[in-house]
C-alpha positions as CSV (number, residue, x, y, z in Angstrom):
1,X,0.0,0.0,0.0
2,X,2.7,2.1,1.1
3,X,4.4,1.6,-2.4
4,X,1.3,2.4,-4.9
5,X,1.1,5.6,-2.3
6,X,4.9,6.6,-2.9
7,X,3.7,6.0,-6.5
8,X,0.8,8.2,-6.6
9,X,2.7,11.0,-5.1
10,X,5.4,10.6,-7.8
11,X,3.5,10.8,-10.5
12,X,1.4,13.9,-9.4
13,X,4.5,15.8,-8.5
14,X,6.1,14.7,-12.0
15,X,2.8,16.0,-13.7
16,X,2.6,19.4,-11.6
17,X,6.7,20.1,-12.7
18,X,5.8,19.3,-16.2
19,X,2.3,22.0,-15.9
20,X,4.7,24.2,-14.1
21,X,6.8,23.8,-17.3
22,X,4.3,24.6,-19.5
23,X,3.1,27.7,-17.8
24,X,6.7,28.8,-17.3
25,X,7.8,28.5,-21.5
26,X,4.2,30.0,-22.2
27,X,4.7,33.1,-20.0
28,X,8.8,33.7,-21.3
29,X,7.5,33.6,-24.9
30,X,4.4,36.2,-23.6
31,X,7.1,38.6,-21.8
32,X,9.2,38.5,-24.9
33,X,6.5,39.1,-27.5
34,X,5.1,41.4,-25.6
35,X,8.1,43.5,-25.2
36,X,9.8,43.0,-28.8
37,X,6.7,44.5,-30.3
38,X,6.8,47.9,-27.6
39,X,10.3,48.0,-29.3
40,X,9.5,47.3,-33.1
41,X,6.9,50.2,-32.3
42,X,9.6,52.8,-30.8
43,X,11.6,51.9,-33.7
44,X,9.6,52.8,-36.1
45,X,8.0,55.4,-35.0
46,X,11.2,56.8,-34.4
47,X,12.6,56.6,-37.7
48,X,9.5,58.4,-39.0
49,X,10.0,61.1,-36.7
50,X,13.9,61.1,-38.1
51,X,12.9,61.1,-41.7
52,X,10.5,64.3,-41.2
53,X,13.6,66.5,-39.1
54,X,16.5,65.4,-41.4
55,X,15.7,69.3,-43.7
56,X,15.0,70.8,-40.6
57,X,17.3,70.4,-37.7
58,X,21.1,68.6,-37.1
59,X,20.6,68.6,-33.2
60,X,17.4,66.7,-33.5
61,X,18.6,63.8,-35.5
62,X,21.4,63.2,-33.2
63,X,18.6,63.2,-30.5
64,X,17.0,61.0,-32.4
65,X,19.7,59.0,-33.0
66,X,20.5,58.3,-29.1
67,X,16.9,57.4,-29.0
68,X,17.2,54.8,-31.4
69,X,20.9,53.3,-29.8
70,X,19.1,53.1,-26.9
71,X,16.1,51.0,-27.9
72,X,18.0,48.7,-29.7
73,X,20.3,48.2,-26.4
74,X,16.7,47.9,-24.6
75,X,15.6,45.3,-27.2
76,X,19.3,43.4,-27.0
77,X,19.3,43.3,-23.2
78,X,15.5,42.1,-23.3
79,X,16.8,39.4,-25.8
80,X,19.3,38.6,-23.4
81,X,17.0,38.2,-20.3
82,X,14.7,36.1,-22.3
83,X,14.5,33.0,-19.7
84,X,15.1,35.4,-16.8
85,X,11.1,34.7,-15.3
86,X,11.2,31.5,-13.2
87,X,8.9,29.5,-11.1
88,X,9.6,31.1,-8.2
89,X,9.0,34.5,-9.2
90,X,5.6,33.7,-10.8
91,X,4.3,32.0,-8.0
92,X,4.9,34.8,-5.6
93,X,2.0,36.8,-7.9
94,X,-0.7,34.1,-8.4
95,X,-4.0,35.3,-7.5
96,X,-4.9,34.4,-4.0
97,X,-7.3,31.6,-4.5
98,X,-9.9,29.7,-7.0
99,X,-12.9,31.8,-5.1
100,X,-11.5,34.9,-6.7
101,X,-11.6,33.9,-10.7
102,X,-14.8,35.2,-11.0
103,X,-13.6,38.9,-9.7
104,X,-10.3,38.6,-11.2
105,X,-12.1,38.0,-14.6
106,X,-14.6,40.8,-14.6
107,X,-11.3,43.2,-13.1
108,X,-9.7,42.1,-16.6
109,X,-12.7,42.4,-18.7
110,X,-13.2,46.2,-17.2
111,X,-9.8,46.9,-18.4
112,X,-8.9,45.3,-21.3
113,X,-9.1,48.1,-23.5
114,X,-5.2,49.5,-23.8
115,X,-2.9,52.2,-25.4
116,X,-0.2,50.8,-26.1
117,X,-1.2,47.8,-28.8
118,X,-1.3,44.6,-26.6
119,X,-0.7,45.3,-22.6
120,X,-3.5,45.1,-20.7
121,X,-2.9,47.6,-17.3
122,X,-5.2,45.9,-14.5
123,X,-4.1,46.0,-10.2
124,X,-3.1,43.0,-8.6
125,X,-3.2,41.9,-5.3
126,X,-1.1,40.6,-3.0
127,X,2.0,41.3,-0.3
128,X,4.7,41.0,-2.2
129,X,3.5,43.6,-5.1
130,X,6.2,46.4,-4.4
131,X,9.1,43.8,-3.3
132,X,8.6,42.6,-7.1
133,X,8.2,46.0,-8.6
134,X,12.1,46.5,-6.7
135,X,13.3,43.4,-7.9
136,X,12.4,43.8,-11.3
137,X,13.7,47.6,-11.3
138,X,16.8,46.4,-10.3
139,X,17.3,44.2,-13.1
140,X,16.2,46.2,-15.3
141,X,18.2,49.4,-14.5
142,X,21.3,46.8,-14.6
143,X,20.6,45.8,-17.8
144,X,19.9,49.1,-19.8
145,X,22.0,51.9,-20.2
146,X,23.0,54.2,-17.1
147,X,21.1,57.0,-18.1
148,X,18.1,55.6,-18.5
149,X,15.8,56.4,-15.5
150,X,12.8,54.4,-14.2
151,X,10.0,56.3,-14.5
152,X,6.8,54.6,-14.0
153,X,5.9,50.6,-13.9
154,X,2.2,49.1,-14.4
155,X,1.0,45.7,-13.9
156,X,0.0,43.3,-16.8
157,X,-1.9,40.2,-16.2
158,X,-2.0,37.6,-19.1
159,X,-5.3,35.1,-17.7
160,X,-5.3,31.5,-19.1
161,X,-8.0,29.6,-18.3
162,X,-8.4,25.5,-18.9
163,X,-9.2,22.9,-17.1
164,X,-5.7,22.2,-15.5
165,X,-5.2,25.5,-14.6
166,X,-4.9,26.7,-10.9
167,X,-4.3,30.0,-10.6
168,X,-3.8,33.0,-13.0
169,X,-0.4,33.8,-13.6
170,X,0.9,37.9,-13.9
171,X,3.8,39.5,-15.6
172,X,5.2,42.5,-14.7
173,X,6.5,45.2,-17.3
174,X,7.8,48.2,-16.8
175,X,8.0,52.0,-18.3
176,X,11.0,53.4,-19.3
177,X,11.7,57.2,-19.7
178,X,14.3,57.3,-23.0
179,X,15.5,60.6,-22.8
180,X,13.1,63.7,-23.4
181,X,10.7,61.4,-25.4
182,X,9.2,59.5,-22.8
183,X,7.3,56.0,-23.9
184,X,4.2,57.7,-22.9
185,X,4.7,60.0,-25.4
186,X,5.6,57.3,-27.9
187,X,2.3,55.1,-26.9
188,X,0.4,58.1,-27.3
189,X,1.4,58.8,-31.1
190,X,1.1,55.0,-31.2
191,X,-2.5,55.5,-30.8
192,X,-2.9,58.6,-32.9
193,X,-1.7,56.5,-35.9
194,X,-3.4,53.5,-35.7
195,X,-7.1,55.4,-35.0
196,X,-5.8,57.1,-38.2
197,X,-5.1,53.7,-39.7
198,X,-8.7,52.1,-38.4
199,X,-10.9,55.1,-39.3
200,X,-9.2,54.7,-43.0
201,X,-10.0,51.0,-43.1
202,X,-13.7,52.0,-42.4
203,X,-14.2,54.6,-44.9
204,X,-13.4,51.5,-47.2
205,X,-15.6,49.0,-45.8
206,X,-18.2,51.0,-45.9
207,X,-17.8,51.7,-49.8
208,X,-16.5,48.4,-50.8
209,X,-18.9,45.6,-48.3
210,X,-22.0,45.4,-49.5
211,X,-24.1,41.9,-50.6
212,X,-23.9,40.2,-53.5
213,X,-22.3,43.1,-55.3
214,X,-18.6,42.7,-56.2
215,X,-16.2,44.7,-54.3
216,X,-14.7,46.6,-57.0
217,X,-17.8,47.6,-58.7
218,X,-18.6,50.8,-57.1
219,X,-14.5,50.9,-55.5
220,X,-13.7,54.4,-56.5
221,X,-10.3,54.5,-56.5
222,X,-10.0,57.2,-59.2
223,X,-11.3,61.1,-58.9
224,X,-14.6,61.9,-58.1
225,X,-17.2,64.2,-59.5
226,X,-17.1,67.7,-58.8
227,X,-20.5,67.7,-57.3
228,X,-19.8,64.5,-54.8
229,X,-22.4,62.3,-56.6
230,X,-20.8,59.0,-57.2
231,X,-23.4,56.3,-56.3
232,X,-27.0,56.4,-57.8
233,X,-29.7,53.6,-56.9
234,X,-32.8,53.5,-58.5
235,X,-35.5,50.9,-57.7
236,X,-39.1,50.0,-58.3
237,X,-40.3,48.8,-54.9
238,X,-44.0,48.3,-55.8
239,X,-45.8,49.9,-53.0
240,X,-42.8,51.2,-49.9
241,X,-45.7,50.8,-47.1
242,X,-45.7,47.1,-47.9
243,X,-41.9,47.0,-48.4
244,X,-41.4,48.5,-45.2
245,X,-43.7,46.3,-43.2
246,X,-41.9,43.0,-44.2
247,X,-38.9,44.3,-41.5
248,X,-36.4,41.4,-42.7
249,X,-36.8,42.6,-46.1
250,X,-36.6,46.2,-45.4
251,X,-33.5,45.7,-42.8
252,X,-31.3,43.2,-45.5
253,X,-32.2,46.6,-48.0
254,X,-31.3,49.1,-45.8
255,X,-28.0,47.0,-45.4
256,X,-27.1,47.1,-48.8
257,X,-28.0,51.0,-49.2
258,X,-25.8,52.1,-45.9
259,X,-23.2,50.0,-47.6
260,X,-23.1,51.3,-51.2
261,X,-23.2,54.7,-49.5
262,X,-25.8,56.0,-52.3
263,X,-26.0,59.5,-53.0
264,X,-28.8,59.6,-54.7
265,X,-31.7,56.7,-54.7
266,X,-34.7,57.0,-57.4
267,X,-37.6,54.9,-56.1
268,X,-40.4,54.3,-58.4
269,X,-43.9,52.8,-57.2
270,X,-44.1,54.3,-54.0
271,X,-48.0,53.8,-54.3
272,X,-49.0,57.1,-51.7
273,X,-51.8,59.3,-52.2
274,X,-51.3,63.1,-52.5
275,X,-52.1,65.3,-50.3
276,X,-55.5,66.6,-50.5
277,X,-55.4,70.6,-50.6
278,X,-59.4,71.5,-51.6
279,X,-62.2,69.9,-51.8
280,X,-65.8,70.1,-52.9
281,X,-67.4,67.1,-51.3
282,X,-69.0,65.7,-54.2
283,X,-66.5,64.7,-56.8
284,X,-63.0,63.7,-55.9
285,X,-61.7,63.9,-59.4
286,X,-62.4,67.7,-58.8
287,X,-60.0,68.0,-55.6
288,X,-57.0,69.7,-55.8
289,X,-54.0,67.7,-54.8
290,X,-49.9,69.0,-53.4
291,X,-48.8,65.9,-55.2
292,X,-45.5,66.8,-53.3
293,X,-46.5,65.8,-50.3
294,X,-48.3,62.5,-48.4
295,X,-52.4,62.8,-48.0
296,X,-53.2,62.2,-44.5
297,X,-56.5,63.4,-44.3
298,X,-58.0,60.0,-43.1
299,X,-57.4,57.0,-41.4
300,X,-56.2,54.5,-43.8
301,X,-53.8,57.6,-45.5
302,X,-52.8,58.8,-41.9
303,X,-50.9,55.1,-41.4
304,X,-49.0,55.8,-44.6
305,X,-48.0,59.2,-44.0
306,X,-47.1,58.3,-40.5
307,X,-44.6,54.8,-41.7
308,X,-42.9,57.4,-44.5
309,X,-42.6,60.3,-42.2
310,X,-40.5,57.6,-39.6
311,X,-38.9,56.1,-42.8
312,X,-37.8,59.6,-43.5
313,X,-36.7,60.5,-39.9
314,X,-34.8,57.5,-39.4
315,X,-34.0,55.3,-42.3
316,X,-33.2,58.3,-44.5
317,X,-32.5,61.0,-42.4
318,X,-29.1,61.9,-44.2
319,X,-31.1,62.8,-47.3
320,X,-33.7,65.7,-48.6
321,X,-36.4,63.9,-50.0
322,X,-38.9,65.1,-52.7
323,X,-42.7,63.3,-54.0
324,X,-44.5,63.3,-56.8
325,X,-47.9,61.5,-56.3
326,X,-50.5,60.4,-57.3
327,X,-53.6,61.1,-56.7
328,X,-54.3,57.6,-55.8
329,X,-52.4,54.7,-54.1
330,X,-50.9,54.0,-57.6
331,X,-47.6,55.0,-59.7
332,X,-45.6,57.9,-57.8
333,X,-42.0,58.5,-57.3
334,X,-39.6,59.6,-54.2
335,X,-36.4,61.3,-54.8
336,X,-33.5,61.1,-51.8
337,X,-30.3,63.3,-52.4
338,X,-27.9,63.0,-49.8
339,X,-27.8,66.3,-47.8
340,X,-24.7,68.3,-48.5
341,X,-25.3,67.9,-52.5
342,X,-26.1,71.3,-54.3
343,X,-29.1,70.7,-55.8
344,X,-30.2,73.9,-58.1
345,X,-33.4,72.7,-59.2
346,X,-36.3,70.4,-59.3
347,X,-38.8,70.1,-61.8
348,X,-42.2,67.9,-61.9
349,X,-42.8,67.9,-65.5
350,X,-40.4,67.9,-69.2
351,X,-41.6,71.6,-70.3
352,X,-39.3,74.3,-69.4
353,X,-41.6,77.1,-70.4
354,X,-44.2,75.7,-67.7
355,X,-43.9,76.1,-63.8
356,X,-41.6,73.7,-62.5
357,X,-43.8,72.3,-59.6
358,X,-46.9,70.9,-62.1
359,X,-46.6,67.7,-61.7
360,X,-47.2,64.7,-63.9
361,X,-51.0,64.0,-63.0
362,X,-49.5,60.4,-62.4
363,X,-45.8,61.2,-60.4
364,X,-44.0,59.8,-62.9
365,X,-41.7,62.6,-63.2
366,X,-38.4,63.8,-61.1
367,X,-35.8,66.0,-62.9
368,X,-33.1,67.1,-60.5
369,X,-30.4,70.0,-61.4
370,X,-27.0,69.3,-60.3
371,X,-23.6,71.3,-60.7
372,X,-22.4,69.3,-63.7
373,X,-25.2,67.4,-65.0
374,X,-29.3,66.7,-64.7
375,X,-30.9,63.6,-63.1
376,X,-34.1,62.4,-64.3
377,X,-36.2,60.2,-62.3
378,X,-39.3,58.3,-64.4
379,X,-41.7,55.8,-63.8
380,X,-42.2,55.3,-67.5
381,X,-46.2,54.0,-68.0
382,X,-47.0,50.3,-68.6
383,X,-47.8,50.1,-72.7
384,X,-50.4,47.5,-72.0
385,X,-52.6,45.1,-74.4
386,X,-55.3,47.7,-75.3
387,X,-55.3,50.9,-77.6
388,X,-55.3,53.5,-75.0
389,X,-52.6,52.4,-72.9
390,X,-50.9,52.4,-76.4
391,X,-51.6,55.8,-76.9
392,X,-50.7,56.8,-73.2
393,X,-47.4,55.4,-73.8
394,X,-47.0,57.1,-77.7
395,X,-47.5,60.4,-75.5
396,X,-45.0,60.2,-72.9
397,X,-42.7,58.7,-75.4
398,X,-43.2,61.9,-77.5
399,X,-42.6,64.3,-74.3
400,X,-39.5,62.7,-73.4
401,X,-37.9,62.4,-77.3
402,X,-38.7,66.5,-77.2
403,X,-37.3,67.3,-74.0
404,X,-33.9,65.4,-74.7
405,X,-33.6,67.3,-78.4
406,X,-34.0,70.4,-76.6
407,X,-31.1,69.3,-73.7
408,X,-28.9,68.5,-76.8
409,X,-29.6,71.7,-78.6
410,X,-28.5,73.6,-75.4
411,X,-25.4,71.1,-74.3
412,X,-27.0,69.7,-71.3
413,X,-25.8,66.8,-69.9
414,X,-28.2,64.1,-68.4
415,X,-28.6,60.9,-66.9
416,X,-31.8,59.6,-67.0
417,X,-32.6,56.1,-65.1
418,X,-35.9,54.2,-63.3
419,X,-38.6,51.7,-64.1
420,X,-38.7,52.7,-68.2
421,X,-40.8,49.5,-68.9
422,X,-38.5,49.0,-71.8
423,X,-36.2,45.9,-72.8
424,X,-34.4,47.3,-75.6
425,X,-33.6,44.2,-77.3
426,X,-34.1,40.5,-77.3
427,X,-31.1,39.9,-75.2
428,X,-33.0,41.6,-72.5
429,X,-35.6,39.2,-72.1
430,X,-35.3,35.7,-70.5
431,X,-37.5,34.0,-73.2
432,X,-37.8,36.1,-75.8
433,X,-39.3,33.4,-78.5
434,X,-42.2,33.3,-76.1
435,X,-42.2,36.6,-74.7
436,X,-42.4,38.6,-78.2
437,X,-45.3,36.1,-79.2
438,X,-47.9,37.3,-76.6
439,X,-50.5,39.4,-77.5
440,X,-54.6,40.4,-76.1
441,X,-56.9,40.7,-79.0
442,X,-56.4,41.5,-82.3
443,X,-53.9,44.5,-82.4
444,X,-51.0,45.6,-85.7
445,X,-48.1,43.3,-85.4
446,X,-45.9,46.2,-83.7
447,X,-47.9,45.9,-80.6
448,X,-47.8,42.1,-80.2
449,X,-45.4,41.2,-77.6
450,X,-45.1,41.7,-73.8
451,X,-45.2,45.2,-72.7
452,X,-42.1,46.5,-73.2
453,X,-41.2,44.4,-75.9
454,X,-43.5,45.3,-78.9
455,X,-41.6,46.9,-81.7
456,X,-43.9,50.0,-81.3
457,X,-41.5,51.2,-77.9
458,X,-38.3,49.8,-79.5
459,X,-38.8,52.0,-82.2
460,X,-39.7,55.0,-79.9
461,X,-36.8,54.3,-77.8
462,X,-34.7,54.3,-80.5
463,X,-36.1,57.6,-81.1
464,X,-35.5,59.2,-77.8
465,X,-31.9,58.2,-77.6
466,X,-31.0,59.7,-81.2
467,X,-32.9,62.8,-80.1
468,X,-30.5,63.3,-77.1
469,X,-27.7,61.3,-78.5
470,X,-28.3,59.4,-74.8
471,X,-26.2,55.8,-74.6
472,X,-27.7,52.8,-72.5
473,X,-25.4,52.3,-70.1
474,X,-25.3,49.1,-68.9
475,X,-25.5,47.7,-72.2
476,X,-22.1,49.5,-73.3
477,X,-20.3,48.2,-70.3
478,X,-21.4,44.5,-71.2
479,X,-21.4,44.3,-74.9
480,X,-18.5,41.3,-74.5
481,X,-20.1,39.7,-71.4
482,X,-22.8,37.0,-71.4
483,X,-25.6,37.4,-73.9
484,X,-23.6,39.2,-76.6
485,X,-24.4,38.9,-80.2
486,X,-21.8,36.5,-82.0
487,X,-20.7,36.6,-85.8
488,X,-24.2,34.7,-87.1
489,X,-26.2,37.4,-85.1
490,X,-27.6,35.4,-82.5
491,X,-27.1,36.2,-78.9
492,X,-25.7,33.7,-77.0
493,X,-28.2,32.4,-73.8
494,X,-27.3,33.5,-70.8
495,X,-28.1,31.5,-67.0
496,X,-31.7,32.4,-66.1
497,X,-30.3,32.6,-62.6
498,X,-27.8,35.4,-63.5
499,X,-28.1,39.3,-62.6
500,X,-28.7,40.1,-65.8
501,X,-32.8,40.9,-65.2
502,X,-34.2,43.9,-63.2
503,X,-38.0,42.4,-63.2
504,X,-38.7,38.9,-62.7
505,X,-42.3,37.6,-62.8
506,X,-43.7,37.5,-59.1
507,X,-42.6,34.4,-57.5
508,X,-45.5,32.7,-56.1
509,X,-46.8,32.6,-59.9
510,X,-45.0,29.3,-60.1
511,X,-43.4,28.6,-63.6
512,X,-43.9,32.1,-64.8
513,X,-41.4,33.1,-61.9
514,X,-38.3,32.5,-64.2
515,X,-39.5,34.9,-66.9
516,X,-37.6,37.9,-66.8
517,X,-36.7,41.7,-68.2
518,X,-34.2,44.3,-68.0
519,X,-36.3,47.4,-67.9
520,X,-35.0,49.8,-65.1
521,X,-32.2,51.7,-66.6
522,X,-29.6,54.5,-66.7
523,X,-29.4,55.9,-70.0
524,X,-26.7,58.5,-69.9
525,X,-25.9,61.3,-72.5
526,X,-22.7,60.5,-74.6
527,X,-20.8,63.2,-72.7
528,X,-20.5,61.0,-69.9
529,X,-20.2,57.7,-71.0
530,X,-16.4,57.2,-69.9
531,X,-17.3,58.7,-66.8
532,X,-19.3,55.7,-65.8
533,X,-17.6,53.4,-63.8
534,X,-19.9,50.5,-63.7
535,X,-24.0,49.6,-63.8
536,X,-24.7,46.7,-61.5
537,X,-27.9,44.5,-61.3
538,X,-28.2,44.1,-57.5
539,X,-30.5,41.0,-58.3
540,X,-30.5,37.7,-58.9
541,X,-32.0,33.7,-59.7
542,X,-35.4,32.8,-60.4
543,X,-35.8,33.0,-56.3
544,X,-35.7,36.8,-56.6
545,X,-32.5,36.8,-54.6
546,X,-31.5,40.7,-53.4
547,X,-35.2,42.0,-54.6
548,X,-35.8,43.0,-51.2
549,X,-39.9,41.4,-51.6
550,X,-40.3,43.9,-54.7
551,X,-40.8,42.5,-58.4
552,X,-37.7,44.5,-59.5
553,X,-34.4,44.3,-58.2
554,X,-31.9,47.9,-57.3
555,X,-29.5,48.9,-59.9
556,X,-26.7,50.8,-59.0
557,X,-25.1,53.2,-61.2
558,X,-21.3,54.2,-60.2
559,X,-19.5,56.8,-61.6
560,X,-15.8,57.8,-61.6
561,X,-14.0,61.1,-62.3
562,X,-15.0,64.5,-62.9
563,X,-17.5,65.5,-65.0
C-alpha cells in the first residue's frame, strides 16, 4: 500500500513540474513578445520622426539617433534576459485563490481596452507587489544603459483559463523614460496613428462591403465628380408601405444601401396618395392635390404618411427627400439626395416654359439639377394590351424624345434612369421566342409582344436616344459579357439565374417566376459615357435573390472622375 502511495505521489509531483513547465515556456514567450513588439513600435515610429527632421534640424537627428541606440540596447538586453522569469518568481504573484476567478475575470474584462497595442494595465493583489516592482527595477536598471531612469511601472496580467489551470499567472512590465521622449509620449502617437489607420480602413468597408455586389464595382479608387455624386440607386419597390412592413426585407435593403453609401436613390412605385389641398365634397376627381406631399387626411392615409414620415426621420434621415404622387395609391416617385449635394433645381414635368412644380398628373416625373449634370427620375407607363394604354405610352414617349432634343440643342448633360418599362432588345428578355409572341386581342403586329417588348416602344426608344444622343449604359459596359451577339447574329443564352434581369415575374406565380426583363435603366448622355464606372444588377435567380420582396431588383449606377 505504502508503495502504490509513494507512486501516486510521484507521478502527481512529475505532472505538476511538467504543468509548471508549461506555464513557465508560455509566460517567457508572452514577456518577450510582448516586449519585442513595444520596441519594433519605438523603432519605427522613431525613424518616422527622423525622416521628417532630417531638412529641418542637425541637433534633433542626433537626439533622435540616441533614441534609437538606446532601444535597440533595450531590445538586445531584453533578448538577453529572455528565460530570466522562473517559477519562483511567478508563483509569488498568483491570485490568491480559485474563489476569486470570477472577480479577477470581470477586473480584466473592465480593463482590457489599452494604449499601447497589446498590454492590458489591471491592479493586482497581493503582499509582495512592491518587493517585485524592486526586484524587477533592479534588473532592469542593470541591464539598460545608465542614463536611462525608471519612470513609472504598471502591472500586466495575461489570464489563461483551462481545465488544468490553478491560478492566473501575472507578468510585470515596466515604463521606461528614453530621454526627453518619454514612452508615454511614444504610446500616445502609437494610438494617434493606428485610430488614423482604423478610421481609413472604415471609410473603405463602408464603400467596398456590400451583398452580392462585387467589391470593386462601385471601388472608387479614381477622382470623383465635382459635385460628390458618385453612387446612384434607382429601384421599383412596388408599393414602400408594404416593403417596409416585411422588417427582414426592409433591414437586408437598408443594409445594402448604408453599404453602397448611395448619394442619390430613385424609387419608383411608391404607391401614396397626395395630399388633399381642396375639396368640394361631391367629386373627388375635382380636388385639388400637393402631389409633393403625403395625403393624410383619413385614417387608412394617416398610417401611410405616419410609416414614410419615420422612414424619412430614421432610415433616411441623411437625405432631402422630394414626391411626386399620385392622386391615388398607384404610380408615384420619391427622390432622396444625400444632404450636403447642391441641388439647383427640381422640376415635376419635361416643359421648361411651364412652372416647374406641375406635376405629372401620375408622379412619374423627377428632374433634378445638379452642378455638372441633370438627373431624371421616371416611372415610364406600362404600354399595356389595349389601344389607350398604347396611346398613353406614344404620349409620354413623344414628351421625353422632345425634352432630350432640346437638352442637346442647349449642351445639357443628363442621366436619366428608373422603371422605363422597356427591354431594348431581345437579349434583354429571358425568353424572348415566347415573350415577343404574346398578345390580347387583335392588335397591328408592332404591338404584339409583352409590354415593353413590342416593336412600337423599340422603335420610340430608338427615337429618344438619337434625339439626345443618350447611350444605354449598362448595355455599353457588357457588350462582350454573357448574352452578346456573336458573328451569325444570335445572342448567346445567358443562365436564367444570372443578374442580368431587373423584373422577374412575381414568385409565387409558379413557372412564370423564371421569366424575366431588363427594364430599369440608366441611359446617360454621350458626354459622360467614360465617366461611368460600372452599372450593377443588384438582383439575382429565379428565387428573386437581393429584390428585397419587390418584383424589380436595385440597380446601381457608379460613376468615376470629374465630369
Amino acid at each position: 500500500m505504502k508503495f502504490k502511495n509513494t507512486i501516486n505521489i510521484l507521478l502527481l509531483h512529475n505532472r505538476v513540474n511538467y504543468l509548471n513547465k508549461i506555464k513557465k515556456n508560455r509566460l517567457q514567450a508572452y514577456f518577450f513578445e510582448t516586449y519585442k513588439s513595444k520596441v519594433n513600435m519605438m523603432e519605427d515610429i522613431e525613424l518616422k520622426r527622423k525622416r521628417q527632421s532630417d531638412n529641418k534640424n542637425i541637433n534633433m537627428v542626433t537626439e533622435h539617433d540616441g533614441l534609437e541606440e538606446k532601444t535597440k540596447k533595450m531590445k538586445l538586453n531584453l533578448s538577453n534576459n529572455e528565460g530570466s522569469l522562473n517559477t519562483n518568481n511567478i508563483t509569488n504573484h498568483t491570485l490568491a485563490n480559485n474563489n476569486n476567478n470570477n472577480t479577477n475575470d470581470n477586473d480584466i474584462g473592465r480593463n482590457n481596452q489599452t494604449n499601447d497595442g497589446g498590454t492590458k494595465l489591471v491592479s493586482i493583489n497581493g503582499e509582495n507587489k512592491n518587493n517585485h516592482k524592486t526586484d524587477q527595477r533592479e534588473n532592469i536598471t542593470n541591464n539598460v544603459n545608465d542614463e536611462a531612469m525608471i519612470k513609472q511601472s504598471d502591472v500586466s496580467v495575461k489570464a489563461e483559463s483551462n481545465k488544468n489551470d490553478v491560478s492566473n499567472q501575472v507578468v510585470t512590465v515596466l515604463k521606461v523614460d528614453i530621454g526627453k521622449d518619454t514612452y508615454e509620449g511614444i504610446q500616445k502617437k502609437v494610438k494617434e496613428e493606428s485610430s488614423e489607420v482604423k478610421q481609413k480602413n472604415n471609410e473603405k468597408i463602408k464603400v467596398e462591403h456590400y451583398d452580392d455586389v462585387q467589391k470593386d464595382s462601385c471601388n472608387n479608387k479614381v477622382e470623383t465628380i465635382s459635385n460628390d455624386v458618385k453612387i446612384i440607386v434607382t429601384w421599383n419597390v412596388n408599393s414602400i408601405t408594404v416593403r417596409c412592413k416585411n422588417k427582414q426585407k426592409w433591414k437586408e435593403f437598408l443594409n445594402f444601401f448604408y453599404n453602397i453609401n448611395a448619394d442619390v436613390l430613385c424609387i419608383q412605385e411608391v404607391r401614396l396618395p397626395a395630399k388633399v389641398v381642396s375639396s368640394n365634397g361631391k367629386n373627388k376627381h375635382d380636388d385639388t392635390h400637393d402631389r409633393s406631399k403625403i395625403k393624410n387626411s383619413d385614417k387608412k392615409s394617416l398610417a401611410d404618411y405616419e410609416v414614410m414620415t419615420k422612414l424619412l426621420e430614421t432610415d433616411f434621415k441623411d437625405y432631402n427627400a422630394y414626391f411626386s404622387l399620385a392622386n391615388i395609391k398607384y404610380s408615384g416617385q420619391l427622390l432622396l439626395v444625400k444632404k450636403g449635394i447642391n441641388v439647383k433645381s427640381v422640376r415635376y414635368n419635361l416643359q421648361f416654359d411651364t412652372d416647374a412644380n406641375i406635376h405629372n398628373d401620375e408622379g412619374r416625373i423627377i428632374l433634378i439639377e445638379l452642378d455638372s449634370f441633370y438627373i431624371l427620375s421616371t416611372y415610364s407607363p406600362n404600354n399595356g394590351f389595349t389601344k389607350d394604354k398604347f396611346e398613353r405610352r406614344r404620349l409620354f414617349d413623344k414628351q421625353l424624345e422632345d425634352f432630350f432634343f432640346l437638352l442637346k440643342q442647349q449642351k445639357k448633360k443628363i442621366i436619366w434612369t428608373g422603371d422605363l418599362n422597356l427591354a431594348p432588345e431581345d437579349i434583354d428578355l429571358s425568353h424572348p421566342a415566347e415573350l415577343r409572341r404574346m398578345k390580347k386581342g387583335n392588335v397591328p403586329k408592332e404591338f404584339i409582344g409583352i409590354p415593353g417588348s413590342t416593336d412600337f416602344e423599340r422603335r420610340n426608344f430608338q427615337k429618344i436616344l438619337k434625339a439626345g444622343d443618350l447611350i444605354d449604359s449598362y448595355r455599353y459596359l457588357n457588350n462582350k459579357q454573357k448574352g452578346i451577339y456573336n458573328n451569325s447574329n444570335k445572342f448567346e443564352k445567358a443562365d436564367i439565374n444570372d443578374n442580368i434581369y431587373t423584373w422577374r415575374c412575381p414568385f409565387q406565380l409558379g413557372k412564370s417566376s423564371n421569366k424575366g426583363m431588363r427594364i430599369d435603366h440608366f441611359i446617360v448622355s454621350s458626354e459622360l459615357i467614360d465617366y461611368v464606372y460600372d452599372v450593377k444588377i443588384h438582383g439575382y435567380s429565379v428565387h428573386h435573390k437581393n429584390f428585397f420582396g419587390s418584383d424589380h431588383c436595385p440597380v446601381i449606377l457608379c460613376l468615376k472622375r470629374n465630369v
